[in-house]
C-alpha positions in Angstrom: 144.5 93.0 103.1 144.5 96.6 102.0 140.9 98.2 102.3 139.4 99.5 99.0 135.4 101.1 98.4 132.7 100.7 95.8 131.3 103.9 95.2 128.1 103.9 93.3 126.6 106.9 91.5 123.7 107.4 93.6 126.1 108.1 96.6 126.0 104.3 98.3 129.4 103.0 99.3 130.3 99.6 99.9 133.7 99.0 101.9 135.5 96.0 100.9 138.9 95.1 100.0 141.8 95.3 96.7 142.8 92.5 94.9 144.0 92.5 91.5 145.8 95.7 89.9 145.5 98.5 92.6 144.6 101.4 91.5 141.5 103.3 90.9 138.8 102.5 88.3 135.6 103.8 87.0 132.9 102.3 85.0 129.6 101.5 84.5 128.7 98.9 87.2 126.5 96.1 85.8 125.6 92.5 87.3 126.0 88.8 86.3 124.3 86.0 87.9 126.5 83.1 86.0 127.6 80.3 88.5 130.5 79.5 86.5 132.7 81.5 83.2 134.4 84.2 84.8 137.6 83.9 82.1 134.6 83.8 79.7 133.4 86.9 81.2 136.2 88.6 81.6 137.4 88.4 78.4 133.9 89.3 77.0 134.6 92.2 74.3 130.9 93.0 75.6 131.9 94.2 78.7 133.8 97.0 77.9 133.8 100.3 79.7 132.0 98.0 82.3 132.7 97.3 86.2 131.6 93.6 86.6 129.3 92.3 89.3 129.4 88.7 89.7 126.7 87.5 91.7 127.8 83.7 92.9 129.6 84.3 95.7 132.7 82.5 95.3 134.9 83.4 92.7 138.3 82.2 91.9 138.3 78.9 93.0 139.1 77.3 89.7 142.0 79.7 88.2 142.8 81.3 85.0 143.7 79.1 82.0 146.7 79.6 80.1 145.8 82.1 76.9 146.8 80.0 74.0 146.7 81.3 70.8 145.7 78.9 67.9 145.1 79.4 64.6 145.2 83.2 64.9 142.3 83.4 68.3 142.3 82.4 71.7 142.0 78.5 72.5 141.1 79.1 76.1 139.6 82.4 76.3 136.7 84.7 74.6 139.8 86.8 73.4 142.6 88.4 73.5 142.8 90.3 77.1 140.1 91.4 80.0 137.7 93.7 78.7 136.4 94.9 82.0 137.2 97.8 83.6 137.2 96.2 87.0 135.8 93.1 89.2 133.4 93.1 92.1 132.9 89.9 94.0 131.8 88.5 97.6 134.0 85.9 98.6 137.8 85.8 97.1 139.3 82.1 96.7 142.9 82.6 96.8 143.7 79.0 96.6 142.6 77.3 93.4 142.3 73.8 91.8 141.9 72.9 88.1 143.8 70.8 85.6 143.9 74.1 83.5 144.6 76.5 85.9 148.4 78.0 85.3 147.6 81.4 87.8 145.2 82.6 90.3 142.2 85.4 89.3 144.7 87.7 91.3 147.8 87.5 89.1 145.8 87.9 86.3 143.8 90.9 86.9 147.5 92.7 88.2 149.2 91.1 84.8 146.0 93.0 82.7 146.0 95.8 85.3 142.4 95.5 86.0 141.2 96.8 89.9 139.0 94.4 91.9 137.5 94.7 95.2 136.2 91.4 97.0 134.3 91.2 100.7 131.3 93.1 99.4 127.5 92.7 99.8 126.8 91.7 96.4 123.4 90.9 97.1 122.5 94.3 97.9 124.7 95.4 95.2 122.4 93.6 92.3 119.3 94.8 94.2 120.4 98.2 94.1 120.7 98.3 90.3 117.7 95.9 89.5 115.6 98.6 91.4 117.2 101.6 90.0 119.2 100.1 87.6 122.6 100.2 86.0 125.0 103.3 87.3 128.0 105.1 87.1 130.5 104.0 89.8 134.1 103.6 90.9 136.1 101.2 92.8 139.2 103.0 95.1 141.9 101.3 96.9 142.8 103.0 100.2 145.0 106.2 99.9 143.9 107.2 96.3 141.4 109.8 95.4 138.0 109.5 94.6 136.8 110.9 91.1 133.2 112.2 91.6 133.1 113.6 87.8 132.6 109.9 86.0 132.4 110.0 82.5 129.7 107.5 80.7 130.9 105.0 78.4 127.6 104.5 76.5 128.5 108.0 75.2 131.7 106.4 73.8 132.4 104.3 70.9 132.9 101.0 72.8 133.0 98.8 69.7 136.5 101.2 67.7 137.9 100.0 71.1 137.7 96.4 70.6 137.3 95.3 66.8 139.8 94.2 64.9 142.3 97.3 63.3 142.8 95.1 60.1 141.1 92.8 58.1 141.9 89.0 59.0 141.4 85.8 57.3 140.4 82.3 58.6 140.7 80.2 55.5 140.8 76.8 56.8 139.8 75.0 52.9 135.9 75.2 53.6 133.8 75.6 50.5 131.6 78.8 51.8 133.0 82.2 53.2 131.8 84.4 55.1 132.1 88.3 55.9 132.4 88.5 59.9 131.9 92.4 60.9 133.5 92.7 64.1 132.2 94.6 66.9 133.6 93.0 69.5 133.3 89.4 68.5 133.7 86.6 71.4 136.4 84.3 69.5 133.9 80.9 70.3 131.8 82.4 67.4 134.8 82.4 65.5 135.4 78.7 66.8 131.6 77.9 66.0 132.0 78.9 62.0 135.8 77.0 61.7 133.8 73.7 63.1 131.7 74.0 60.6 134.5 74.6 57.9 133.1 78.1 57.2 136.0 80.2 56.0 136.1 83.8 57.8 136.9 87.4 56.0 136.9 89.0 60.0 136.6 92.8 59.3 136.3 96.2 61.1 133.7 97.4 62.3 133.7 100.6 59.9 134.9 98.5 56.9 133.2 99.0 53.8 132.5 94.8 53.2 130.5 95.4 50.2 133.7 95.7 48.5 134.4 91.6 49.3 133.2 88.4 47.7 131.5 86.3 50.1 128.5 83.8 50.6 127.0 85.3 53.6 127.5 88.3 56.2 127.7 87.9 59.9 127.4 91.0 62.3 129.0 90.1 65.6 128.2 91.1 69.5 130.0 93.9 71.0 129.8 96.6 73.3 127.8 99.8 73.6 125.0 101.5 72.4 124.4 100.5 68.7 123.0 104.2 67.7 126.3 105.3 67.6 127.4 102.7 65.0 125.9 104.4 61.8 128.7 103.4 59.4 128.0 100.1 60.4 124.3 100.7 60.1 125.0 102.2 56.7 127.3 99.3 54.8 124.5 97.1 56.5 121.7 98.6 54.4 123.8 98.7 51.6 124.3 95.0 51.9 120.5 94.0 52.6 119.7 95.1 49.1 121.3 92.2 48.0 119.7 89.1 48.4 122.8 87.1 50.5 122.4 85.4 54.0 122.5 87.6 57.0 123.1 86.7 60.5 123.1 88.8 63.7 124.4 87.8 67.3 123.7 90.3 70.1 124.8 93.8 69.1 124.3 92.4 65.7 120.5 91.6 66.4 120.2 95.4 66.8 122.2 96.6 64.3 120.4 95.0 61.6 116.8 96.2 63.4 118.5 99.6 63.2 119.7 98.9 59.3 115.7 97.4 58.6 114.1 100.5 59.9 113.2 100.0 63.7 115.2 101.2 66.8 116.4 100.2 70.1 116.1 101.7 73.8 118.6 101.2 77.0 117.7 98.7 79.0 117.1 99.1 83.0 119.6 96.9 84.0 119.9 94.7 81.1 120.3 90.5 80.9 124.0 89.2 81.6 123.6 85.4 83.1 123.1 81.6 81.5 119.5 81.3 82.3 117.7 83.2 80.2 114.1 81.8 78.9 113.5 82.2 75.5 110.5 81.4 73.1 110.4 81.1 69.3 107.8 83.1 68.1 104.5 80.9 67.2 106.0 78.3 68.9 106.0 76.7 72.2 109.3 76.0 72.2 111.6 77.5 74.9 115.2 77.4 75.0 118.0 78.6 78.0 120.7 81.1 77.2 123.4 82.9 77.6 123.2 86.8 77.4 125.0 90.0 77.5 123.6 92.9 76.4 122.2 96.3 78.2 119.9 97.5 74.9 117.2 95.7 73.0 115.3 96.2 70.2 111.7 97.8 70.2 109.6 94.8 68.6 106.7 98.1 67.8 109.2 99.6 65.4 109.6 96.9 63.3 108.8 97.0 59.7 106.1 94.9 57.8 108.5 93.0 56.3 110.1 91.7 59.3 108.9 89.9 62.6 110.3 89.1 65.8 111.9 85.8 65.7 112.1 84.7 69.5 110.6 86.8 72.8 111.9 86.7 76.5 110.1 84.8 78.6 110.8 87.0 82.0 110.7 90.5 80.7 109.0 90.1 77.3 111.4 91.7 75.2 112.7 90.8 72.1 115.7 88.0 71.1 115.4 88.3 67.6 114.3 89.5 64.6 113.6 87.8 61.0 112.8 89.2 57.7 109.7 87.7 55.9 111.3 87.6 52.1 115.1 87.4 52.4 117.2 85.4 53.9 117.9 87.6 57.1 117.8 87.1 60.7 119.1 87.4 64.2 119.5 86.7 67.7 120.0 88.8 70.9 121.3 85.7 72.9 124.3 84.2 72.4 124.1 80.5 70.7 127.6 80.0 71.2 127.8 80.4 74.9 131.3 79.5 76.5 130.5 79.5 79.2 126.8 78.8 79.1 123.9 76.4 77.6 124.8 74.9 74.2 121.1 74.6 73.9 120.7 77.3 70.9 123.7 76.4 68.7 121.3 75.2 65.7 121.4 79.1 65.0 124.7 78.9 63.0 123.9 75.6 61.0 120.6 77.0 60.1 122.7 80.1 58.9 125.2 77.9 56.9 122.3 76.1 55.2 121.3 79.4 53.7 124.5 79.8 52.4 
């Protein structure tokens, strides 16, 4: 077992030991209470520029799928390759069992040459960044280097990193189509519209898709801090002038607050797990779901044509937003899970019925 160490920006270390591609890494280091879904998390376009957390202790017991390709996305996984820019766990299962499983979390992390470091506290790890929240930090094998000077990826553009280069088409016969703007979309949205027989235009995130004929738009998650998205922000207001459905999923909740008129703020530590509470708006109704997202949208800045659409019941802020006269809305959570609660996945047939 070769010895590796977590250092975290505000000079803790934690010693532990490599596993995976070994080799120095850097990121920001955020935390994920999920019990299950680390191929799902992994994969997570989301989690880009990010070092990963996992708080359930034992991770790896169940393998890595086999990354099938179907119909132009990933059958097994939320897309093409790891996103993450490394892996922090407690415990290590280097044996695994699942009917599924074709390699161990090992291989693949060496075969995507991502670092990860296992035998940590990761308890005191996710109380460390609830309290002071989410920091800079680096994971080092024994015998490299450590970089103190650690740049910040919220000051890069996360989302040119992962969207689509080209535009791509899903047309599987349906009789609607719809304009996906890619920011990093998890390919299970992607699965949700197809099992609806939606047909997909999947486009860029800088791609002018005023220029297209569709019967709805749909503004995907993704990573980063959705300031720095102002083409985006721009074609968006562009197309909220015209009076087709709109639909937002995570990043896409804020960029259409930011294309309405209100803005968003950096979360502490921000909501990454399955078990998030959320409650419609007027309602008593609560639902569980699965999040990823370190911003949110400032509910105060909202224009008086739009409200919030659901709240979050343990930190109070917002999960969505919905415009009083047009057929626009959106959700910070993610209704299409994998892994995670199917509770919410009404949100894309009442978007369809808008169509």
């Amino acid at each position: 077992m070769k010895e590796a160490i977590l250092h975290l920006q505000n000079s803790l270390e934690f010693q532990g030991y490599s596993f995976g591609y070994e080799y120095p890494t850097e990121g920001e280091v955020v935390f994920n209470t999920a019990m299950v879904g680390y191929p799902e998390s992994l994969t997570d376009p989301s989690y880009s520029g990010q070092i990963l957390c996992i708080t359930y202790p034992l991770i790896g017991n169940y393998g890595v799928p086999e990354n099938i390709i179907e119909n132009g996305i990933s059958k097994n996984l939320e897309s093409e390759k790891i996103h993450v820019k490394g892996v922090i766990i407690s415990d290590y299962s280097k044996n695994y069992s699942h009917w599924a499983a074709v390699k161990s979390l090992d291989e693949w992390l060496k075969e995507n040459k991502i670092p990860g470091i296992w035998g940590i506290d990761t308890r005191e790890i996710t109380k460390t960044l609830r309290t002071e929240g989410s920091m800079l930090g680096t994971i080092v094998p024994r015998g490299f280097n450590v970089n103190t000077n650690i740049k910040d990826p919220n000051l890069e553009n996360q989302v040119d990193k992962v969207s689509c280069k080209k535009v791509l088409k899903y047309d599987i016969g349906g009789e609607k189509t719809i304009v996906m703007v890619d920011c990093g979309v998890k390919h299970n949205i992607i699965r949700c519209f197809q099992k609806r027989n939606v047909n997909i235009i999947r486009v860029p995130w800088d791609y002018d898709f005023n220029t297209l004929e569709y019967d709805g738009l749909f503004i995907s998650n993704g990573p980063g801090d959705p300031k720095l998205l102002t083409t985006t922000i721009n074609h968006l207001k562009k197309a909220m002038t015209v009076d087709k459905p709109i639909l937002g999923i995570c990043l896409g909740n804020q960029l259409l607050a930011h294309a309405a008129g209100a803005t968003t703020y950096k979360m502490k530590y921000g909501n990454r797990s399955h078990n998030q509470p959320v409650r419609r708006v007027g309602t008593e109704k609560c639902y569980i779901t699965s999040q990823n997202h370190g911003y949110a949208v400032n509910t105060d800045t909202l224009p008086n044509d739009w409200n919030p659409l659901y709240i979050n019941m343990n930190d109070g802020t917002n999960e969505g937003i919905i415009n009083k006269n047009k057929k626009f809305f959106s959700v910070q959570f993610h209704p299409e899970a994998s892994s995670g609660p199917v509770d919410t996945e009404f949100i894309f047939d009442d978007f369809i019925k808008l169509l």
